[in-house]
C-alpha positions in Angstrom: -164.8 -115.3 -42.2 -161.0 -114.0 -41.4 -158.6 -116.5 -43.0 -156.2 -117.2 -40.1 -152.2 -117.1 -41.2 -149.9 -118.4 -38.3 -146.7 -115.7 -38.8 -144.5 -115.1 -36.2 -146.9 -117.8 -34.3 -149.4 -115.1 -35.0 -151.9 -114.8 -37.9 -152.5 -112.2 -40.6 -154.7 -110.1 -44.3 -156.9 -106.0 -45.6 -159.9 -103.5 -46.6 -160.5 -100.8 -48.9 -160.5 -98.0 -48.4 -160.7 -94.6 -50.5 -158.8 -91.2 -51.0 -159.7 -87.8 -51.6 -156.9 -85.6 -53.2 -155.1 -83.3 -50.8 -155.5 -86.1 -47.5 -154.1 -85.0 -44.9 -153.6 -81.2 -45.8 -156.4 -80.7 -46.6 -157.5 -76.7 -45.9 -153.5 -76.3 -46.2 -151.7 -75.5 -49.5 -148.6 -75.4 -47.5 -146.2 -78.6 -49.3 -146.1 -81.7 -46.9 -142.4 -83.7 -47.1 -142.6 -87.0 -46.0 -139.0 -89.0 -45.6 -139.4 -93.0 -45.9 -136.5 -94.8 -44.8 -136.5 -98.4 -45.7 -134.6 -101.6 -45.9 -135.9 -103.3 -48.8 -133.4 -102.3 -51.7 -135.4 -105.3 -53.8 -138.6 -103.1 -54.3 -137.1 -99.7 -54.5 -137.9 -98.9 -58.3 -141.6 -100.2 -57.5 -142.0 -98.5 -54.6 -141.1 -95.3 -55.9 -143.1 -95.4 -58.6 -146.6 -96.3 -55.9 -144.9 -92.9 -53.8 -145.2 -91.3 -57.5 -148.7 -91.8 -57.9 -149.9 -91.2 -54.7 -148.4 -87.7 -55.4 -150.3 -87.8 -58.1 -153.7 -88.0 -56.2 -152.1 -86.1 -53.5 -150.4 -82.9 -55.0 -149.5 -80.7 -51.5 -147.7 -84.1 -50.0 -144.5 -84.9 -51.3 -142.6 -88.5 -50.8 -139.3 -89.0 -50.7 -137.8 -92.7 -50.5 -134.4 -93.8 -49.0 -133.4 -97.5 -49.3 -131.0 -99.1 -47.5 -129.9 -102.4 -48.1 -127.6 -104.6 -49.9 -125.4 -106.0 -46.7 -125.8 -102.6 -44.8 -126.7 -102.4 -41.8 -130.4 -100.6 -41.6 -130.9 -100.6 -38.2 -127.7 -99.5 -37.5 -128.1 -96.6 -39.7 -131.4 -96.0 -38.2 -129.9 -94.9 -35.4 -127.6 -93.0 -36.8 -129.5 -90.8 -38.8 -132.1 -90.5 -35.7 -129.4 -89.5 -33.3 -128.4 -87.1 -35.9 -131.9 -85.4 -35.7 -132.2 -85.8 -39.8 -135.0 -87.6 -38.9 -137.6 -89.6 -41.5 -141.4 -89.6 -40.7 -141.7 -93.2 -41.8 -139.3 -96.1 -41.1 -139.0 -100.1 -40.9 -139.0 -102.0 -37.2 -138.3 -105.8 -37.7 -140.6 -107.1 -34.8 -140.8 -106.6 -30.7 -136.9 -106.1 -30.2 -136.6 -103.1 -32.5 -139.7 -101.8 -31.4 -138.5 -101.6 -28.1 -135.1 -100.3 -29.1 -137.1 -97.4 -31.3 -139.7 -97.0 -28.8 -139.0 -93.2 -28.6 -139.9 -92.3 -31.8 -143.1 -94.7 -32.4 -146.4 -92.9 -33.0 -149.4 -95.2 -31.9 -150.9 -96.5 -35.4 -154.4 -97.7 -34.0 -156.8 -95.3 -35.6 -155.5 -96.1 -39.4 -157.8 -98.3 -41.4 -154.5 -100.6 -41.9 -154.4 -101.1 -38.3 -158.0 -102.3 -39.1 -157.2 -104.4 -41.9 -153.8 -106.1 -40.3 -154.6 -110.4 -40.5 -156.1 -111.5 -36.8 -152.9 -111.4 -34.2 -150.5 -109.8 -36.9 -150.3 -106.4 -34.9 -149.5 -108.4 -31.5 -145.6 -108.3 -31.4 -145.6 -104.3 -31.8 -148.8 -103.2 -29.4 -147.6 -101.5 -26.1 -150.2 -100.3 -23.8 -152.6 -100.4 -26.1 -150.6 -98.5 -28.6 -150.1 -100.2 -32.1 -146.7 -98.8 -32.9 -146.1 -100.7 -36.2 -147.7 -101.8 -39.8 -147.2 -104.6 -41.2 -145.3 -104.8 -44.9 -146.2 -108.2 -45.5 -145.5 -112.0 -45.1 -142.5 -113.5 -45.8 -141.4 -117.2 -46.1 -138.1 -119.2 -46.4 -137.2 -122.6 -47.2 -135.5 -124.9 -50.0 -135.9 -123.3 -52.9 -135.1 -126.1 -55.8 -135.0 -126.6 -59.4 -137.4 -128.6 -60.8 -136.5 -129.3 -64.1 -133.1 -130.6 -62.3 -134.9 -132.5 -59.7 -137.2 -134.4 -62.3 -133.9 -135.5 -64.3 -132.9 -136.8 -60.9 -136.4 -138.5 -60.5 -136.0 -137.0 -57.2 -139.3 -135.9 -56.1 -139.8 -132.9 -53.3 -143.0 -133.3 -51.9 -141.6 -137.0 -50.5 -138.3 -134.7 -49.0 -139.9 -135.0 -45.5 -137.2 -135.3 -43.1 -134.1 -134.6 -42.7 -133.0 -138.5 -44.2 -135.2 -137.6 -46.7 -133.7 -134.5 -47.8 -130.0 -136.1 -47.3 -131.1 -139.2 -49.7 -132.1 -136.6 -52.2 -128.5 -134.5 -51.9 -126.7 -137.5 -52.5 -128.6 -138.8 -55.2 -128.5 -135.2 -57.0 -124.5 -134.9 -56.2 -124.3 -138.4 -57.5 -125.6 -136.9 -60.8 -124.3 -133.9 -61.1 -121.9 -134.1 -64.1 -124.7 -135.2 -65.8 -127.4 -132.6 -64.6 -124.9 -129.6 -65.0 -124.5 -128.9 -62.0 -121.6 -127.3 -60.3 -123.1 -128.7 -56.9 -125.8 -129.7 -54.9 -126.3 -126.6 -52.6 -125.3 -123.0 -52.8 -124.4 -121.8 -49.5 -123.7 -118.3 -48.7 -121.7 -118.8 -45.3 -120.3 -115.1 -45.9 -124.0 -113.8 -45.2 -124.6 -114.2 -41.3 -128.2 -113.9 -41.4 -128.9 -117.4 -43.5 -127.2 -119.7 -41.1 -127.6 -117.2 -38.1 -131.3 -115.7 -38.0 -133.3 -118.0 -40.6 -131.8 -121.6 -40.4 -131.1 -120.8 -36.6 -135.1 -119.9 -36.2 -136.5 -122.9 -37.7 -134.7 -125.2 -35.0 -135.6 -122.8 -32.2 -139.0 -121.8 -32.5 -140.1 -125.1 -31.0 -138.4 -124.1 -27.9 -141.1 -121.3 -27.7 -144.3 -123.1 -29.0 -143.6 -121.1 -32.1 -144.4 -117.9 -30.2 -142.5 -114.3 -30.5 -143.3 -112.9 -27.9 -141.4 -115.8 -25.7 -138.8 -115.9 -27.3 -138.5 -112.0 -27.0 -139.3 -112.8 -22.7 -136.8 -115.6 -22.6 -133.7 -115.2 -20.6 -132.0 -117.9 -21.8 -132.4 -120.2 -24.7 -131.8 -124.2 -24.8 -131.1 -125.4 -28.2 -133.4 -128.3 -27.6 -132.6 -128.7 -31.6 -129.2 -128.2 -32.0 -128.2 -131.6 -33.0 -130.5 -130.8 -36.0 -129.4 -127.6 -36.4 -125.6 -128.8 -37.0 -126.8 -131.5 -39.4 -128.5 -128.7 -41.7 -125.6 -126.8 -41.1 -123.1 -129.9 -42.3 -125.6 -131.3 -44.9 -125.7 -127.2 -47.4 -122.0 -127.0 -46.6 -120.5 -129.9 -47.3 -122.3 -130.5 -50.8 -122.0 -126.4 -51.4 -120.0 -124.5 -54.3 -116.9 -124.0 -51.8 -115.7 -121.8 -50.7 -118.9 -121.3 -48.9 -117.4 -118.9 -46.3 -116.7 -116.1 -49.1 -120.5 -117.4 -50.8 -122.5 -113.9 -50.8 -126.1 -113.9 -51.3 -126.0 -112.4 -54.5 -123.9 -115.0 -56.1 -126.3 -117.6 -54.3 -129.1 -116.2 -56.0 -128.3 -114.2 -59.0 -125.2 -116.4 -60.1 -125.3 -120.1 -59.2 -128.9 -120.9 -58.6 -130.8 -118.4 -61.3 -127.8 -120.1 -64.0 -129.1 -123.6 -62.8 -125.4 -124.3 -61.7 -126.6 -125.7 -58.2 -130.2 -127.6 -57.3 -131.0 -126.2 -54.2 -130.8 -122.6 -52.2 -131.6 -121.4 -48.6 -133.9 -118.7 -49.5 -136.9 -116.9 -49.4 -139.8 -115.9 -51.8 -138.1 -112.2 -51.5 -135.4 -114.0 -54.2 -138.2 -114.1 -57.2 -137.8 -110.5 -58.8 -134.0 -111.3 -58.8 -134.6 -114.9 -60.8 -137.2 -113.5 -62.8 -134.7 -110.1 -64.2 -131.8 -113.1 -64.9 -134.5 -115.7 -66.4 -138.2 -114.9 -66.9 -138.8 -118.4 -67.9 -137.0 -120.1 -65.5 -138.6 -118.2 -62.6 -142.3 -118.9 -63.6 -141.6 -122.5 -64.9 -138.8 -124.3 -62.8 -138.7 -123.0 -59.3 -140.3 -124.9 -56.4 -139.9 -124.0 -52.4 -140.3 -127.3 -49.7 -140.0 -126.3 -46.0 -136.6 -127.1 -43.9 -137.1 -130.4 -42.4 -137.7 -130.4 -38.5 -138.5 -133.4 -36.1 -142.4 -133.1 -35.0 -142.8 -129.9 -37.7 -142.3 -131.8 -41.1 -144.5 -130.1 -43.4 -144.2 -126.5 -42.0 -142.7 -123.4 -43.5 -141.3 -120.3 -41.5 -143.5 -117.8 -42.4 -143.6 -114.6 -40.9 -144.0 -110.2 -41.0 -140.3 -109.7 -41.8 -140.7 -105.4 -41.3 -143.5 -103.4 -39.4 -143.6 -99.4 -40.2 -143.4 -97.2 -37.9 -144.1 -93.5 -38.0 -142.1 -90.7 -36.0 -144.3 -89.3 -33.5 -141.5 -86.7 -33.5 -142.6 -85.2 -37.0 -145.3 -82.4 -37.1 -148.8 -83.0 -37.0 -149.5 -83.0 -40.9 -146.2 -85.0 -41.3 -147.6 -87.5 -38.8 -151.6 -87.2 -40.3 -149.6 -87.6 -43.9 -147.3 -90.8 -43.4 -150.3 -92.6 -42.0 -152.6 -91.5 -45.2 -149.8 -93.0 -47.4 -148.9 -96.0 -45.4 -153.6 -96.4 -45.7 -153.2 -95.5 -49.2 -150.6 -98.1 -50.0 -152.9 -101.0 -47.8 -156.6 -99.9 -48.5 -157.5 -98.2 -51.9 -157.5 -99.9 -54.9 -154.4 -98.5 -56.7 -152.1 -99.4 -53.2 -153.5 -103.3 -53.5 -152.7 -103.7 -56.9 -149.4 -102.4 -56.5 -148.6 -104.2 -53.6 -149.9 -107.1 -55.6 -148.5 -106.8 -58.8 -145.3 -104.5 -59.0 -144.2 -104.7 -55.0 -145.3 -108.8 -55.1 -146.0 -108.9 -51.8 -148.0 -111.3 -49.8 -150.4 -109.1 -48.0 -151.1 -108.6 -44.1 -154.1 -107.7 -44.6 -157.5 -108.1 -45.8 -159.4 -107.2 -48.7 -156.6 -108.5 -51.0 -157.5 -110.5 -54.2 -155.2 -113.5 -52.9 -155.7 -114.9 -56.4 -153.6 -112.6 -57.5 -150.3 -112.7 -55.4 -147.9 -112.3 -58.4 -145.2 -115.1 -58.2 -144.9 -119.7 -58.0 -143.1 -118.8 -54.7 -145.6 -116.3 -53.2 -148.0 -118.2 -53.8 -147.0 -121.6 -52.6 -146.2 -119.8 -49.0 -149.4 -118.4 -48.6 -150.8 -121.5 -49.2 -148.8 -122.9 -46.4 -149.7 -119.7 -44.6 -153.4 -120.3 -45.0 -153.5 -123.4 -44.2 -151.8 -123.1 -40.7 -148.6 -125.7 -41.8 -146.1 -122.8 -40.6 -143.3 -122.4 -38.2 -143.2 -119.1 -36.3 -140.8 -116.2 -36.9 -139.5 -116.0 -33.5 -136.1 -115.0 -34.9 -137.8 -111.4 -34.4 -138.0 -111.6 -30.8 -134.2 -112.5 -30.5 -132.4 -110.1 -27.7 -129.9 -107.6 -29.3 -128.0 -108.8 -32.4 -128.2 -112.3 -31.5 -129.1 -113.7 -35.2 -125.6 -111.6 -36.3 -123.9 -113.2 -33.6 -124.5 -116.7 -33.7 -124.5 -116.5 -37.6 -120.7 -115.2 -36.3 -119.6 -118.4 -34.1 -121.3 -120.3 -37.2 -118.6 -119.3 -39.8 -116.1 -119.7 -37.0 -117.4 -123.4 -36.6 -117.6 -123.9 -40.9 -113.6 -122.4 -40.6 -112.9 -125.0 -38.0 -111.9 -122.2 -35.5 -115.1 -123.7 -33.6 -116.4 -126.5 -32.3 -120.3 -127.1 -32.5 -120.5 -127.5 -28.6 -118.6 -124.5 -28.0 -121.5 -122.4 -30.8 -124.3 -123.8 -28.7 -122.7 -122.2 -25.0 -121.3 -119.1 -26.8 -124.4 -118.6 -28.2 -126.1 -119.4 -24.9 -123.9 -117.0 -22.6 -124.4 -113.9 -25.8 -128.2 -114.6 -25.3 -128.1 -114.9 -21.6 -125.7 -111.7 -21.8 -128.1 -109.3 -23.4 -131.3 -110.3 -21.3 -129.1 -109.2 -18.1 
C-alpha cells in the first residue's frame, strides 16, 4: 500500500527500473550533450560522480553539471542564461510559481517511469493541462535543529518543547547555563540570509492560512497573517538570545562555525545542513544532533516538510537531448545504481517509491521522514508565494531586527508586496 507523505500539503515515494547502454541514442553513434543546471551546490561532488557513472553505462550521452548556489541567485540566473539562448536541457523549478514563470521551456514529464514513481499528490503543484512539467528531487524538512549532548547537561528535554512557552522556558534555562555549557549563546541566527526568517520561518505561520495547501496559497490574492503575533515572537525569541550581530549572521557561519563547534544550542535549519556537520565533526553529526518542529498554535507536533526543487527538461533541446535528460533524470530515480546514490552519497529523502527507506543515510533524514510518514507535517506553501515574496518579506524582516521597522508596518508591507504582485 502507497505510504502517504503530506509535502507541500501533498504526499509523496519510487520503482525500479532498468537501463540498457546507449538509452536514448540508441541506433545513433552521434555524441549526446546534456547541460544540467542546478541549485544545490551541497551535492555537487556526489552528483557528478552519479552523472559519471551513468556515462559509464551510457557511453554516446555525455553529462555536463553546473551548480549554482552559495547566496546566488539561481533563478535569476536561470533566466539569464535562458534569455541568452545558452540554454541547458535540464534545470531546477522550486514549485507552481516558477513553473509558471518557466512555463515556456517545460517539456511534459508524464511518460517517464519517475513521473510513475513520484509519492501520491507529489506531481500536483507542477501538472498543467495534463502536462507534468516537473520531477521531484526530494523531500526536505526544517525545524530546530539542537544539541543534545548540550540539552541533556541542561536537563532540558526536546520532545516536551511543545509550544512556544515551552520552547521559551527551555531558551532561558539553556542561556541561564551557558557559561557553564560553553556556549557562546542560545540561538544562532542568520538575519543576513533572507530566506530563514523570510520563506521558511514565514511559511510555518502561514500555511494555516491555506489549510496547508500550495496551490492556495499560489491562487491567493491577498494574505492575512492570521499568525503573525506568533510569527514576531519566533522572530524576537532566535534574535534576542542569538550570537549578535545577527543581521551580518550568514548561513555558513550558522552552520559550519557556531552550531557544528557546539558554540550555540540551537539553529533554524534543515536536514540539507547534515553533509556540512558531518565534514566539520563526523561524530558530532551522527551522535548529538536532534531536529523538533517550530512550535505553532493548533500544529504542535508538525514539521514543514516539503519537495524543495522539481526538474524540468527544455522542450526547446532536440529530440535525443529531450529523450536523453529524461533517461538520466529515470536513471537517477528508478535503477538500482540511481537509488543507492540518491540514498547514500546524494542523502536524499526520496519522492518516490521503491526506495529502501531503511536506508535514508542521516539522524536528521531520518527523523523527518518519520514525521513525513506519519502525516505530522506542515505544508510547504512557501512555494506557491507570488513573485519574490519570501526575499521580500525576509527584506522588511531585517529592517524590523535593525529597528528601521515596526512589526505592524512588516505585516501591511508585506500585505500590499503580496497584494502587488497578484494584480
Amino acid at each position: 500500500m502507497k505510504k502517504v507523505m503530506i509535502v507541500i500539503a501533498v504526499a509523496l515515494s519510487l520503482a525500479g527500473c532498468s537501463f540498457s547502454s546507449g538509452g536514448s541514442d540508441e541506433g545513433s553513434g552521434d555524441q549526446v550533450t546534456v547541460e544540467i543546471y542546478q541549485g544545490k551546490v551541497e551535492f555537487k561532488d556526489q552528483f557528478e560522480a552519479l552523472a559519471e557513472k551513468y556515462e559509464e553505462e551510457n557511453p554516446n550521452v555525455n553529462i555536463e553539471i553546473t551548480s549554482v548556489g552559495g547566496g546566488n541567485d539561481y533563478a535569476g540566473s536561470l533566466k539569464t542564461r535562458l534569455a541568452s539562448g545558452d540554454e541547458p536541457e535540464i534545470f531546477s523549478v522550486a514549485g507552481p510559481t516558477e513553473s509558471e514563470s518557466f512555463e515556456e521551456y517545460l517539456a511534459d514529464l508524464s511518460d517517464t517511469a519517475s513521473a510513475d514513481a513520484a509519492l501520491e499528490g507529489s506531481l500536483e503543484p507542477v501538472t498543467k493541462d495534463g502536462e507534468v512539467r516537473g520531477l521531484p528531487f526530494n523531500q526536505e524538512g526544517y525545524g530546530l535543529i539542537y544539541n543534545k549532548r548540550v540539552f541533556e547537561e541542561a536537563g532540558v528535554n526536546a520532545d516536551e518543547l511543545l509550544s512556544y512557552e515551552d520552547l521559551e522556558s527551555a531558551v532561558e534555562e539553556l542561556d541561564s547555563q551557558k557559561e557553564e555549557l560553553g556556549l557562546e549563546a542560545v540561538f544562532a541566527f542568520p538575519a543576513k540570509e533572507k530566506w530563514v526568517p523570510g520563506s521558511h520561518l514565514s511559511n510555518v505561520f502561514i500555511a494555516p492560512e491555506f489549510d496547508q495547501k500550495v496551490l492556495n496559497a499560489y491562487e491567493a490574492d491577498s494574505v492575512e497573517f492570521e499568525k503573525g503575533g506568533e510569527f514576531q515572537k519566533m522572530i524576537d525569541l532566535q534574535n534576542d538570545y542569538s550570537i549578535q550581530p545577527s543581521l551580518t549572521l550568514d548561513y555558513s557561519q550558522q552552520v559550519e562555525q557556531y552550531f557544528s563547534l557546539e558554540e550555540v544550542a540551537i539553529i533554524q535549519q534543515g536536514n540539507w545542513i547534515y553533509p556540512s556537520v558531518e565534514q566539520m565533526d563526523p561524530e558530532f553529526a551522527e551522535e548529538n544532533i536532534g531536529i523538533i518542529p517550530i512550535p505553532v498554535e493548533g500544529l504542535e507536533g508538525k514539521m514543514p516538510v516539503g519537495i524543495p526543487n522539481y526538474w524540468g527538461v527544455n522542450k526547446n533541446s532536440g529530440e535525443d537531448e529531450v529523450q536523453a535528460s529524461k533517461d538520466f533524470i529515470d536513471f537517477m530515480y528508478t535503477s538500482e545504481t540511481g537509488k543507492e546514490a540518491v540514498l547514500e552519497e546524494l542523502k536524499f529523502i526520496p519522492a518516490y517509491e521503491g526506495f529502501e527507506t531503511e536506508k535514508i543515510a542521516d539522524p536528521l533524514s531520518q527523523e523527518i521522514y518519520q514525521y513525513a510518514s506519519e502525516g505530522d507535517t506542515i505544508g510547504w506553501v512557501l512555494l506557491g508565494y507570488p513573485g519574490t515574496w519570501g526575499e521580500d518579506i525576509g527584506g522588511y524582516i531585517q529592517q524590523y531586527l535593525s529597528g528601521d521597522m515596526t512589526w505592524d508596518e512588516v505585516e501591511e508591507k508585506s500585505i500590499n508586496t503580496w497584494e502587488n504582485y497578484r494584480q
